[in-house]
LUMPA-888677 format. One record per residue (C-alpha): residue number from 1; x negated, y negated, z negated. Coordinates in pm, 1 decimal. Example, Ala and Ser with C-alpha at 12.3 -4.5 7.8 and 13.67 -1.06 7.14 Angstrom:
BEGIN
SITE   seq         xx         yy         zz
SITE     1    -1230.0      450.0     -780.0
SITE     2    -1367.0      106.0     -714.0
***
This chain:
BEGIN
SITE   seq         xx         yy         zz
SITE     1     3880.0     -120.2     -117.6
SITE     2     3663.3      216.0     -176.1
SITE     3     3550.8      233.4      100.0
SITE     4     3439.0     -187.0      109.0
SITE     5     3271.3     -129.6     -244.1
SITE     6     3110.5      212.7     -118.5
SITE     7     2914.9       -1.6      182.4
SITE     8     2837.4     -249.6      -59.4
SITE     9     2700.4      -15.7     -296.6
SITE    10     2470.3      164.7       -1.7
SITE    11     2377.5     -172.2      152.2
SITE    12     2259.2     -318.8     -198.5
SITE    13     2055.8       57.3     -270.6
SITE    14     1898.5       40.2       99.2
SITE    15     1820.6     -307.1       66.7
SITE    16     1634.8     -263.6     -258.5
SITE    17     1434.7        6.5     -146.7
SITE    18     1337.7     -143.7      160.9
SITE    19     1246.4     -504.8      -72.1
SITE    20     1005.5     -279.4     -309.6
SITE    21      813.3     -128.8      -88.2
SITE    22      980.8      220.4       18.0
SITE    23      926.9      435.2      347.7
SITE    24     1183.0      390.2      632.6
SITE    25     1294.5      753.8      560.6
SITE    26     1355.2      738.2      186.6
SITE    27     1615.2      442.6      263.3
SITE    28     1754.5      562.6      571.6
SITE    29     1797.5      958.0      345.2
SITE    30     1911.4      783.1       21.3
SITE    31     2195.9      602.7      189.8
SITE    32     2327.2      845.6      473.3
SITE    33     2324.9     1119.8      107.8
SITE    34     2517.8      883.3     -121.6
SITE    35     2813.5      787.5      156.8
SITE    36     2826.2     1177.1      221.5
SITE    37     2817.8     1269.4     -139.8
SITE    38     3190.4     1051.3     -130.4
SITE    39     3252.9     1244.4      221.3
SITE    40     3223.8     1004.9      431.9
SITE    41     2988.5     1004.5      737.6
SITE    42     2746.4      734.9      796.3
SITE    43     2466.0      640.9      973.3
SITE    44     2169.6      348.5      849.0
SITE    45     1896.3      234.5     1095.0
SITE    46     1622.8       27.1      907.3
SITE    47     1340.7     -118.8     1041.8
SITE    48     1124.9     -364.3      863.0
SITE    49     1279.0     -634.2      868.9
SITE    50     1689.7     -517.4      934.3
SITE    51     1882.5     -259.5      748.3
SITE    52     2234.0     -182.8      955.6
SITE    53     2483.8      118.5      807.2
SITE    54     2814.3      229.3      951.8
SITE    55     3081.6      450.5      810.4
SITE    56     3360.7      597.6      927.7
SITE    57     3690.5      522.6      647.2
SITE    58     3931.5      762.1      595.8
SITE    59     4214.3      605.6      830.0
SITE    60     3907.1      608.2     1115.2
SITE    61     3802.5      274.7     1171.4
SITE    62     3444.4      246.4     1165.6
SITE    63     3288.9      -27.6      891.7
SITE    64     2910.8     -201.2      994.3
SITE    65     2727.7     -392.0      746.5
SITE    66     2394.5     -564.1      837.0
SITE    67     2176.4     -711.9      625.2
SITE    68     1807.3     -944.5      723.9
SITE    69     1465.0     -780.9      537.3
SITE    70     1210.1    -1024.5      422.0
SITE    71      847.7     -991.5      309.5
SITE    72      832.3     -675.2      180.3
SITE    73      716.3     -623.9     -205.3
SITE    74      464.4     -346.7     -353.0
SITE    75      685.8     -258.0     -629.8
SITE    76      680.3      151.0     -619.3
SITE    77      818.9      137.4     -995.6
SITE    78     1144.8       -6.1     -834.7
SITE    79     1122.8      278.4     -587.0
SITE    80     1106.3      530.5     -787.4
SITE    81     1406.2      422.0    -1036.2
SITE    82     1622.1      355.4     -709.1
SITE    83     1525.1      665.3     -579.7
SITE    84     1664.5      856.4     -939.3
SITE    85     1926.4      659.0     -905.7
SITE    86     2030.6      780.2     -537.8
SITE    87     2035.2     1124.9     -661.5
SITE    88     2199.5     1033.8     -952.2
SITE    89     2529.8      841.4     -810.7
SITE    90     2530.3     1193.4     -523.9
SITE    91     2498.3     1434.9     -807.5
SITE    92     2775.6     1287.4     -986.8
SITE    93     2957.2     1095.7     -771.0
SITE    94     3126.4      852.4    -1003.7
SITE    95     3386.5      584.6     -901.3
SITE    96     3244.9      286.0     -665.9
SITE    97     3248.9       50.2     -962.0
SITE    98     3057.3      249.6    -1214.4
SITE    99     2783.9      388.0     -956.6
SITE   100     2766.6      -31.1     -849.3
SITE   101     2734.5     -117.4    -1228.6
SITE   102     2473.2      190.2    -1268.2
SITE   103     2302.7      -18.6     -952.5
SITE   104     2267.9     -333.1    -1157.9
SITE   105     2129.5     -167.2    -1469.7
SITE   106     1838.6      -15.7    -1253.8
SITE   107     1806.5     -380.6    -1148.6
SITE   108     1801.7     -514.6    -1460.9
SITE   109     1635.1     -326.2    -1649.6
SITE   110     1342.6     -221.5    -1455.6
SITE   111     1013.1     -219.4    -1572.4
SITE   112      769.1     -526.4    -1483.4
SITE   113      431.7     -647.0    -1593.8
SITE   114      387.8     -989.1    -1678.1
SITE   115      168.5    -1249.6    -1474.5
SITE   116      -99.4    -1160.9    -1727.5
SITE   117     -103.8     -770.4    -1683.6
SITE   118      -26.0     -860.9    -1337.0
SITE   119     -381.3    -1097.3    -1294.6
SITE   120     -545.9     -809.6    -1491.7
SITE   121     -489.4     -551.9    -1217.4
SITE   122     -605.5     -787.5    -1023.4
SITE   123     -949.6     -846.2    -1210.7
SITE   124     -949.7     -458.6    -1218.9
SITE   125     -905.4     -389.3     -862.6
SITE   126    -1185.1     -647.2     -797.3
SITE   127    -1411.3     -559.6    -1022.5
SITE   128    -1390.2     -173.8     -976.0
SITE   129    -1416.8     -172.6     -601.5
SITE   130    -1706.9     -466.6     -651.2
SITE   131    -1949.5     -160.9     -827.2
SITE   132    -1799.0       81.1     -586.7
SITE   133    -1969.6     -114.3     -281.0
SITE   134    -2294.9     -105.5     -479.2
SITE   135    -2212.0     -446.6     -625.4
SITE   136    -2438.7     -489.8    -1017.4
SITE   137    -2240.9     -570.2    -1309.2
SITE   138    -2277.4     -924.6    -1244.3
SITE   139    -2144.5     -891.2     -855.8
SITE   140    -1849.2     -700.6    -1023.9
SITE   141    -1743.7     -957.3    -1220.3
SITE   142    -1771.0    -1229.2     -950.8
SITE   143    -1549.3     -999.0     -753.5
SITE   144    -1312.7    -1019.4    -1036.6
SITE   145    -1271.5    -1412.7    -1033.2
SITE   146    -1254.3    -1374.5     -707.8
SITE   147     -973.1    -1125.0     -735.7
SITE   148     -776.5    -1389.3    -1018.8
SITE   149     -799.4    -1626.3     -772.7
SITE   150     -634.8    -1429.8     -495.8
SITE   151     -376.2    -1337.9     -799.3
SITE   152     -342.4    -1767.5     -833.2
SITE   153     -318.0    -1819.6     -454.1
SITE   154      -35.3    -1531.3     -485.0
SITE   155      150.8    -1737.2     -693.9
SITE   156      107.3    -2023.4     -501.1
SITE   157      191.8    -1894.0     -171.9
SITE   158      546.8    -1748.7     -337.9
SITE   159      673.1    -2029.5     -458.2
SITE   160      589.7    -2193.9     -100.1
SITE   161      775.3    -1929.1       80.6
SITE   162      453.7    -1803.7      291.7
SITE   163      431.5    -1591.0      539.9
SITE   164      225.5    -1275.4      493.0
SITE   165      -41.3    -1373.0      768.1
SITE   166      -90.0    -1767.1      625.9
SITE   167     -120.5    -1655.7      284.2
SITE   168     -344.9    -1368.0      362.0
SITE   169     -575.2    -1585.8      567.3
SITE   170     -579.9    -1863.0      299.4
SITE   171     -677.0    -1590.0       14.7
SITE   172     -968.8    -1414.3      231.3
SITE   173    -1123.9    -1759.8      289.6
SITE   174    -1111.4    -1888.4      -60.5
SITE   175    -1207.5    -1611.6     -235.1
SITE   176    -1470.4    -1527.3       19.7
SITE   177    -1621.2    -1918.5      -11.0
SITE   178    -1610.9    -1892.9     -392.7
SITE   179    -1815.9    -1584.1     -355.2
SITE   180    -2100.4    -1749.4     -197.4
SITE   181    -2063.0    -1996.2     -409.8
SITE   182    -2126.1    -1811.5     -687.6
SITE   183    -2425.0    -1644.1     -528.4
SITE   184    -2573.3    -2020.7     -479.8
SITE   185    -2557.0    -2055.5     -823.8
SITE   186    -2742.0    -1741.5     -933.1
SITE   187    -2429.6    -1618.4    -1133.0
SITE   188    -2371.7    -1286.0     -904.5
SITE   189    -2672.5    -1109.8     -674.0
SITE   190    -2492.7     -997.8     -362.3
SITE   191    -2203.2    -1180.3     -217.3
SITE   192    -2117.2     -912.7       18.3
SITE   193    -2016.4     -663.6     -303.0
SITE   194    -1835.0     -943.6     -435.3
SITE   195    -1568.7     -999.8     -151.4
SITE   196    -1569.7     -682.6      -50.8
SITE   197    -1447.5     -575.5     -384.5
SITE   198    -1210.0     -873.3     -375.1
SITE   199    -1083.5     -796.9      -50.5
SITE   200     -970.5     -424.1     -131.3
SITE   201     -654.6     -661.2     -282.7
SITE   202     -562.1     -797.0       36.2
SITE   203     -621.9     -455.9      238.2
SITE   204     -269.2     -320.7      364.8
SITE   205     -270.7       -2.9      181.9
SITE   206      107.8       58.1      128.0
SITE   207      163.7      -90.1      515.1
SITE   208      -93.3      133.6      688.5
SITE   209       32.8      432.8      444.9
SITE   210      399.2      397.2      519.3
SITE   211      324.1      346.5      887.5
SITE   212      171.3      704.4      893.0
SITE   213      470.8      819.3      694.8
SITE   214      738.5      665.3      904.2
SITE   215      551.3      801.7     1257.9
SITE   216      511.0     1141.0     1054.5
SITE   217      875.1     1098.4      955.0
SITE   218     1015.4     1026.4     1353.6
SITE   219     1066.1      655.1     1280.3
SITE   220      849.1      548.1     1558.0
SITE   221      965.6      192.0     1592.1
SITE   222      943.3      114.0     1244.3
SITE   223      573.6      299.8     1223.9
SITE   224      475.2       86.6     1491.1
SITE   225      611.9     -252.8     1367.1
SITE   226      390.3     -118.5     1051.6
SITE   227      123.6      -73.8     1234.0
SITE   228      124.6     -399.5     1431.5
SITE   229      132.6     -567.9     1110.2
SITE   230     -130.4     -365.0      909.0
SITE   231     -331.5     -545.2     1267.0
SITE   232     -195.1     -863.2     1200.1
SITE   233     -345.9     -869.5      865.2
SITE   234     -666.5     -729.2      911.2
SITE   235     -746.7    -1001.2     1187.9
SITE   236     -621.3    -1285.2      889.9
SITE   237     -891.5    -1119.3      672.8
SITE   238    -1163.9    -1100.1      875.7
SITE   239    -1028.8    -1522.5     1021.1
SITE   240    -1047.4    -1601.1      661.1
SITE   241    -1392.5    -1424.3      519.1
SITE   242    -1535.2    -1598.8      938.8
SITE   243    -1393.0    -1913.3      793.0
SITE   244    -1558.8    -1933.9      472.5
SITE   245    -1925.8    -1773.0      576.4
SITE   246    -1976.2    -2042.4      867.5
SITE   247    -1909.8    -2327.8      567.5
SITE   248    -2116.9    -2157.1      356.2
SITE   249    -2364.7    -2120.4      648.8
SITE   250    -2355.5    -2539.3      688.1
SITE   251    -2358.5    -2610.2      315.5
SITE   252    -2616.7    -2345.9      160.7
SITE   253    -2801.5    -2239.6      475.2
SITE   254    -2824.4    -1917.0      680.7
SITE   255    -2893.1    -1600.3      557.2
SITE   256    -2917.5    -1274.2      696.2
SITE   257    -2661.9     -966.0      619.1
SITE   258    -2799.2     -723.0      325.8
SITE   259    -2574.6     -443.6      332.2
SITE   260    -2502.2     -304.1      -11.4
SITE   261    -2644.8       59.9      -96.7
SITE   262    -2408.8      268.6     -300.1
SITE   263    -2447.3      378.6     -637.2
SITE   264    -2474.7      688.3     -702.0
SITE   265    -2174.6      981.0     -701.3
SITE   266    -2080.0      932.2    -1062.2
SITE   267    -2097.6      562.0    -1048.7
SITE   268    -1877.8      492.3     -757.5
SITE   269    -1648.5      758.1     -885.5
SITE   270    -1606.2      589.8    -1223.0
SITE   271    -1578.7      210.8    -1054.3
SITE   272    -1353.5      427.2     -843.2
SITE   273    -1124.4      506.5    -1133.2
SITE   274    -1135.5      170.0    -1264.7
SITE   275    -1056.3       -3.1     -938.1
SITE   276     -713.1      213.3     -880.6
SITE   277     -612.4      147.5    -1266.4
SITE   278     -591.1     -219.1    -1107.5
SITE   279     -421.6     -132.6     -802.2
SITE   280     -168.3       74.5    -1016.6
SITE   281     -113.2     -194.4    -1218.9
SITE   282      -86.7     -422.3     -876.6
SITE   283      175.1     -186.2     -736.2
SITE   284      356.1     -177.0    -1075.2
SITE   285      320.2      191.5    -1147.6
SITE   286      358.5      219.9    -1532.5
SITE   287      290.4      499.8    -1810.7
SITE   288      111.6      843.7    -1732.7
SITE   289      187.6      819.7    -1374.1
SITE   290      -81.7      513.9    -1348.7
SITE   291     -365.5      718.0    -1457.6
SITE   292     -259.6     1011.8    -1253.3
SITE   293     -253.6      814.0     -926.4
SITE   294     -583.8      676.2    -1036.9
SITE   295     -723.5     1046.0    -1091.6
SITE   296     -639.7     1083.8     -698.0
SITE   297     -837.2      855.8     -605.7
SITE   298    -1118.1     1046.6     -788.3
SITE   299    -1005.6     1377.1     -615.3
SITE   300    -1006.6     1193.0     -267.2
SITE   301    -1325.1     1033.4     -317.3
SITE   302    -1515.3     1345.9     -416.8
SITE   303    -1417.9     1540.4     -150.0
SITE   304    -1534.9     1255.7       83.9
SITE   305    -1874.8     1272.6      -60.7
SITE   306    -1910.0     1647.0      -65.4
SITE   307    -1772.7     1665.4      285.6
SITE   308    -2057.1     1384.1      387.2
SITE   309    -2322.0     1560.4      209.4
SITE   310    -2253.1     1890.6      417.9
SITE   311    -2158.8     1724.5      820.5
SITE   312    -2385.1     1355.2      785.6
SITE   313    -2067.5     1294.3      931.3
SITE   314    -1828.5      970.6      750.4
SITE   315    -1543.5     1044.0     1034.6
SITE   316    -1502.8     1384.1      929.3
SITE   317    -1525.4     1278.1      542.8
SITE   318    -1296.8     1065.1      574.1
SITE   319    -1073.6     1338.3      744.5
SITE   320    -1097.2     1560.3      464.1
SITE   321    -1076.3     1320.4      186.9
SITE   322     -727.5     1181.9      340.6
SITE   323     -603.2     1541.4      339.5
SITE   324     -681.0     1635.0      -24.5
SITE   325     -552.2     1311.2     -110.7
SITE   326     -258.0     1358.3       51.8
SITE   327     -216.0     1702.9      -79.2
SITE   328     -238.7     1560.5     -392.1
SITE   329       19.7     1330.7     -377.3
SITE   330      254.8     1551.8     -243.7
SITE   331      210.5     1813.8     -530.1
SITE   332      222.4     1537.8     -814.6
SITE   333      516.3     1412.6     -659.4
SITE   334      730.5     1766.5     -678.1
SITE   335      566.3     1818.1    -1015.0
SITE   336      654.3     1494.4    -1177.2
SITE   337      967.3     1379.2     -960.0
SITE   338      830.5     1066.6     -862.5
SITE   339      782.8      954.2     -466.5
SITE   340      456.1     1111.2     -301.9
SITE   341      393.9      749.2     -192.8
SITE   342      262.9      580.5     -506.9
SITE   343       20.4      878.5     -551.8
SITE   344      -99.0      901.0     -204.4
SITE   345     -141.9      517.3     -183.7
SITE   346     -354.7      463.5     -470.2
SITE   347     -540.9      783.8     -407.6
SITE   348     -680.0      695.2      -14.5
SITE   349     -789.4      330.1      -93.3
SITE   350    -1157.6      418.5     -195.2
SITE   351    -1153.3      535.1      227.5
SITE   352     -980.5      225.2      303.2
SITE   353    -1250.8       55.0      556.7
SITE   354    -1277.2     -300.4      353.4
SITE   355    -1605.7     -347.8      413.0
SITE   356    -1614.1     -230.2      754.6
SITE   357    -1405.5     -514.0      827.7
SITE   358    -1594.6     -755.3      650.3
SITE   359    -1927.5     -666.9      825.0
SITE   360    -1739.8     -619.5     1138.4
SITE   361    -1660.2    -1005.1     1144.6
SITE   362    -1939.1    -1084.6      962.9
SITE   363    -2151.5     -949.4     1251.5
SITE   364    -1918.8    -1141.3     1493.1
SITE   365    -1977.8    -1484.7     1359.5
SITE   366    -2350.2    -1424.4     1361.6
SITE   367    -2370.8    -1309.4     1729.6
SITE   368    -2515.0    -1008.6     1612.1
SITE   369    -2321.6     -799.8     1887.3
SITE   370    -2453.9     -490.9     1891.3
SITE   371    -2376.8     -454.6     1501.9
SITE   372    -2055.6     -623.3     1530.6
SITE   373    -1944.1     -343.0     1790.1
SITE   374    -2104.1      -48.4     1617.4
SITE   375    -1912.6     -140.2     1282.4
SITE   376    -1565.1     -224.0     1483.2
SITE   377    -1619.5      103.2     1622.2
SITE   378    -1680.6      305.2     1315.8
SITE   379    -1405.8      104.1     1152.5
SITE   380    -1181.4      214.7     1375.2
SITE   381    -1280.9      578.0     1345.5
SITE   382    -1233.2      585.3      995.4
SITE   383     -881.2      417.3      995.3
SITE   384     -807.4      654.6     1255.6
SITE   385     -951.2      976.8     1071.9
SITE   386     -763.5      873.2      746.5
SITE   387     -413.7      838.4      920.1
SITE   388     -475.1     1179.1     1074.8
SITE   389     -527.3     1354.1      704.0
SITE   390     -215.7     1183.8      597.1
SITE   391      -31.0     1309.3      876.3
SITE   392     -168.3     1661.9      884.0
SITE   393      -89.1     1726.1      548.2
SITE   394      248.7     1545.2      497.5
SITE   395      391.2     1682.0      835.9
SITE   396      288.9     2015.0      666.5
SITE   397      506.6     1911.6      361.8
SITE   398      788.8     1826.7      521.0
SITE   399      812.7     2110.0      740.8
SITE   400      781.6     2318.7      457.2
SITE   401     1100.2     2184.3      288.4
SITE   402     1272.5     2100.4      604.7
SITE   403     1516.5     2385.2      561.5
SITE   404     1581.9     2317.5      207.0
SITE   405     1634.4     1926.1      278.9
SITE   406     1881.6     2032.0      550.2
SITE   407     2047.3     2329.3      321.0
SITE   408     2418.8     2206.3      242.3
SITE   409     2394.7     2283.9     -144.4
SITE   410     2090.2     1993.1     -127.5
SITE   411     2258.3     1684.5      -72.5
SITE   412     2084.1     1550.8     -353.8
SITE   413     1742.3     1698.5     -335.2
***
């Protein structure tokens, strides 16, 4: 019976973790460290979508549970509660029931923002990143209706039961067509900063950041299933923004590609801030810890434009930027207690390539070749460079603690 309710309780834990949005390591760790904190071995293999654990009960006989992983949520508030909770029920070690009922509680009473604070980070994201790609005030808040409507189509698309790709397709192309829309009516002056801006919201940030922590981490097959969907998703934005600028092509003519300037440091810095405010309300990160990941993104940003300033080179700015906003997030996170991943994901997505993939398809659909493989190119590059700086600086973390992790007075750390 202990043992049954002990499986139940890890399976539920894992499960959750895995549902919000949480690396493959932090549900694999928080498991295999609660099963052991009752002495019992175990072993949990998750990938995204399957969590499997197996104990070993006191008489011998070996107990598997395996539970199916759906579409993955962005909720790092949930992560970081389960996460407390983890070292909580190992620090303790209460009976099965009352670590199961502390389970439900964290369920229950978890912070959430309503579909109105929700469609608010949203309009934030939007409208931040829409002035950070050298959108005007008026571009901005295009990209924010845009960015409400992608919050509507959200909606939508969960109540249908839609898969990531479908829904991300369907978003990209609406938001993109009501963008040029708006541009035909003289309400915004450059459609490009205007889905660009919206499109930040559809961007993979957690996927592509958890894929670089699970390959960082050893979890290979998971980083790679990451990976092959952080692909997946980036060809559904670029089918959707094709989609809409060839009907916008037949219906309000051809025009040629303007790309944005940028405004200058301050200015991007402060749309910047504004932008991750919205994405830390999208990935329900409440309180102080908001504003802090926010600040990251300042910190990553800045060193990305000093680094440019000195080499010409965006590769190499990219580089550094990833680092320092990795560093960051790995010092707020042993300062504050709270996972490095809802720092560092928040902090890199000013150097998230949006608009490299929107002028990389963009390009495509014109026939412009030359541009379109010049912009692939450098997109590529700069995904590349940014998953480096993630991994040079959190392999460097976790080296540094690997003793301490692996001390046996820290089953809880």
């Amino acid at each position: 019976m202990k043992e049954r309710l002990l499986l139940e309780l890890a399976m539920n834990l894992g499960y959750s973790l895995a549902m919000s949005g949480a690396e493959t390591y932090r549900i694999e760790e928080s498991i295999v460290r609660v099963l052991r904190a009752y002495g019992y071995e175990a072993e949990a293999f998750a990938i995204p979508n399957c969590l499997t654990i197996s104990m070993m009960t006191d008489d011998g006989t070996p107990m598997t549970q395996m539970r199916r992983i759906g579409n993955h949520g962005n909720n790092l508030d949930a992560v970081e509660r389960l996460n407390n909770l983890s070292r909580k029920i190992c620090s303790s070690t209460p009976e099965p029931e009352t670590a199961l009922q502390w389970f439900q509680d964290t369920q229950e009473h978890g912070a959430c923002f309503h579909n109105w604070g929700k469609a608010t980070g949203y309009f934030l994201g939007a409208f931040g990143f829409g002035i950070f790609y050298g959108g005007s005030l008026a571009d901005a808040l295009g990209a924010g209706l845009c960015g409400l409507l992608i919050f509507a189509i959200d909606l939508w698309m969960d109540r249908l039961g839609s898969t990531q790709f479908i829904r991300t397709i369907f978003a990209a192309f609406c938001s993109s067509l009501l963008a040029y829309f708006l541009q035909a009516l003289g309400l915004v002056h450059g459609a490009d900063s205007a889905i660009i801006g919206a499109l930040m919201l559809l961007v993979p940030g957690l996927l592509f950041t958890n894929a670089m922590r699970d390959i960082m981490y050893g979890d290979t097959n998971s980083g790679i299933n990451r990976i092959v969907q952080v692909f997946l998703i980036s060809i559904a934005i670029a089918l959707g923004t094709a989609g809409s600028l060839k009907i916008a092509h037949v219906f309000l003519g051809d025009s040629a590609v303007i790309e944005a300037g940028m405004h200058s440091p301050l200015i991007q810095n402060l749309a910047s801030f504004i932008g991750a405010i919205g994405f830390s309300i999208y990935f329900n990160i409440h309180g102080p810890g908001g504003l802090l990941c926010a600040l990251g993104s300042v910190f990553a940003w800045s060193s990305y434009l000093i680094t440019v300033r000195f080499t010409n080179n965006v590769v190499w700015g990219n580089l550094v930027a990833a680092m320092i906003g990795a560093l960051y997030a790995e010092t707020m996170a042993r300062i504050r207690k709270y996972p490095a991943i809802s720092y560092l994901v928040v902090s890199i997505f000013p150097l998230l390539p949006g608009a490299g993939v929107y002028y990389t398809m963009t390009y495509a659909v014109q026939g412009q070749t030359d541009k379109f493989a010049e912009h692939g190119m450098l997109t590529a590059a700069i995904a590349g460079s940014i998953a480096l700086g993630i991994l040079l600086v959190s392999s460097a973390f976790r080296l540094a603690t690997a003793k301490r992790r692996t001390s046996p007075s820290a089953k809880c750390s």
